[in-house]
N, C-alpha and C positions, 0 to 999 in steps of 0.2 A: 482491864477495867470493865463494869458491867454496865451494861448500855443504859442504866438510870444514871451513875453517876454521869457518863457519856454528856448526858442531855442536858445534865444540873450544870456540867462544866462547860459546854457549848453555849446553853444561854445565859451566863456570867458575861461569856468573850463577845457573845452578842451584844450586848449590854454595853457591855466597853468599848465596841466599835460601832454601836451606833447605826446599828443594822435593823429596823424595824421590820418587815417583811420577817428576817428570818428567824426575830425574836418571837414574835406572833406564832409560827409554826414550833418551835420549839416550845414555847408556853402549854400549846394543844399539847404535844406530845407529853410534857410533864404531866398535863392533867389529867390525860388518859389512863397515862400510866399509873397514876397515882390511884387514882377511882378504882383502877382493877385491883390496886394493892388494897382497898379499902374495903372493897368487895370481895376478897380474899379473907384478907382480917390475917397476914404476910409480905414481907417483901418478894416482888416479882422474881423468878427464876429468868436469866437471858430469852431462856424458848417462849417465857410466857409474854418477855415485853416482847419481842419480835413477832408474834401473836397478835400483838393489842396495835400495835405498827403497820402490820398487814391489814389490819381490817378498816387503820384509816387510811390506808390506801385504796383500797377497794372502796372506798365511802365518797373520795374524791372522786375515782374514775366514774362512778354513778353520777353525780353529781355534773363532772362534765358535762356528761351525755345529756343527761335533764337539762341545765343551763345551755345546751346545745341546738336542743329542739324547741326551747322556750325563746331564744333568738336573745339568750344573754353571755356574749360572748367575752365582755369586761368581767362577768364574775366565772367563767368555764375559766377563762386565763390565769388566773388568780387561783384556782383550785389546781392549774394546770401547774402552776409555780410551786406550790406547795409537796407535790413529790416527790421531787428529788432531794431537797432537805430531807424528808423523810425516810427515803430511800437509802440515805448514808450509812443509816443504823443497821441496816437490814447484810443480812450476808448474800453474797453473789446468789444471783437467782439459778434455776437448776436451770439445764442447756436443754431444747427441744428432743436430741439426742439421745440423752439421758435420760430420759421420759419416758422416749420411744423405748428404749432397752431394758427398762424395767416394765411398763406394761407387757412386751414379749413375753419379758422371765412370768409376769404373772400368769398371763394367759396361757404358757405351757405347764406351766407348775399346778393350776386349778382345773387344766383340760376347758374353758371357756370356750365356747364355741357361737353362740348364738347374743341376740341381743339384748335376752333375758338376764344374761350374765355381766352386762353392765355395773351394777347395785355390787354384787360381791367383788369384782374384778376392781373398780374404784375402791372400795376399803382397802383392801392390800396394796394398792398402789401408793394411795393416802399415809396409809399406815409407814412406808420404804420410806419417805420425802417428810416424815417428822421432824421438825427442827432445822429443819432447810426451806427454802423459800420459794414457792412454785404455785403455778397460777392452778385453781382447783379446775377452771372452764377448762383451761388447754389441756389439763388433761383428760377432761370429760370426752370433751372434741378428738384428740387421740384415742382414747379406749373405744371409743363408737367407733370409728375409723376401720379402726383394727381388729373388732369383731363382725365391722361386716364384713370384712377378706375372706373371713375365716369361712 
């Protein structure tokens, strides 16, 4: 089943059980998804709603943080609520491990040496973790890491 129907049939069952909170997040996510199909001018491919899912997620954790230092912590909670309904859609995230063992591969594979190499070494990295679900910082934070060793 492809994760729009996923969500169309999720908040049905929302609906029916009377679950506000997570009909609200579900609604979001229909809309989003919808706007990018419309912004497309096609229906989403799974990569592309997982795509559009990641980046309300990354929208939230912003958000936190802002609602964090602004001293609103009734609405960080609330946003803080919101991701893991989100999160259901999304496939298992890649393992630290995993990250680390493909940065390696790239860094021997491209000879990256310095921290100039940053820029190209993140593309290919980037480019391995298409369609899988990984944080773009932790791997920034990794690749730096691992070129200053070098």
């Amino acid at each position: 089943m492809k994760i729009r129907d996923r969500i169309n049939a999720d908040l049905i069952a929302a609906m029916k059980a009377q679950r506000p909170a997570r009909l609200s997040v579900l609604r979001m996510m229909k809309a989003a998804v919808k706007n990018k199909e419309v912004d497309l001018g096609a229906e989403l491919e799974d990569a592309q709603a997982i795509q559009v899912l990641s980046t309300m997620i990354k929208q939230r954790r912003d958000s936190i943080e802002q609602f964090g230092k602004g001293g609103r912590n009734d609405l960080a909670e609330k946003e803080a609520a919101e991701i893991p309904v989100i999160e259901e859609y999304l496939p298992a995230a890649v393992s630290d491990d995993e990250i680390a063992g493909v940065i390696d591969e790239v860094v021997r594979e491209s000879g990256a040496s310095s921290a100039r190499d940053i820029g190209p070494v993140m593309k290919q990295c980037m480019a391995r973790f298409a369609g899988k679900l990984v944080d773009g910082k932790k791997v920034n934070i990794l690749v730096r890491a691992r070129l200053e060793r070098t």
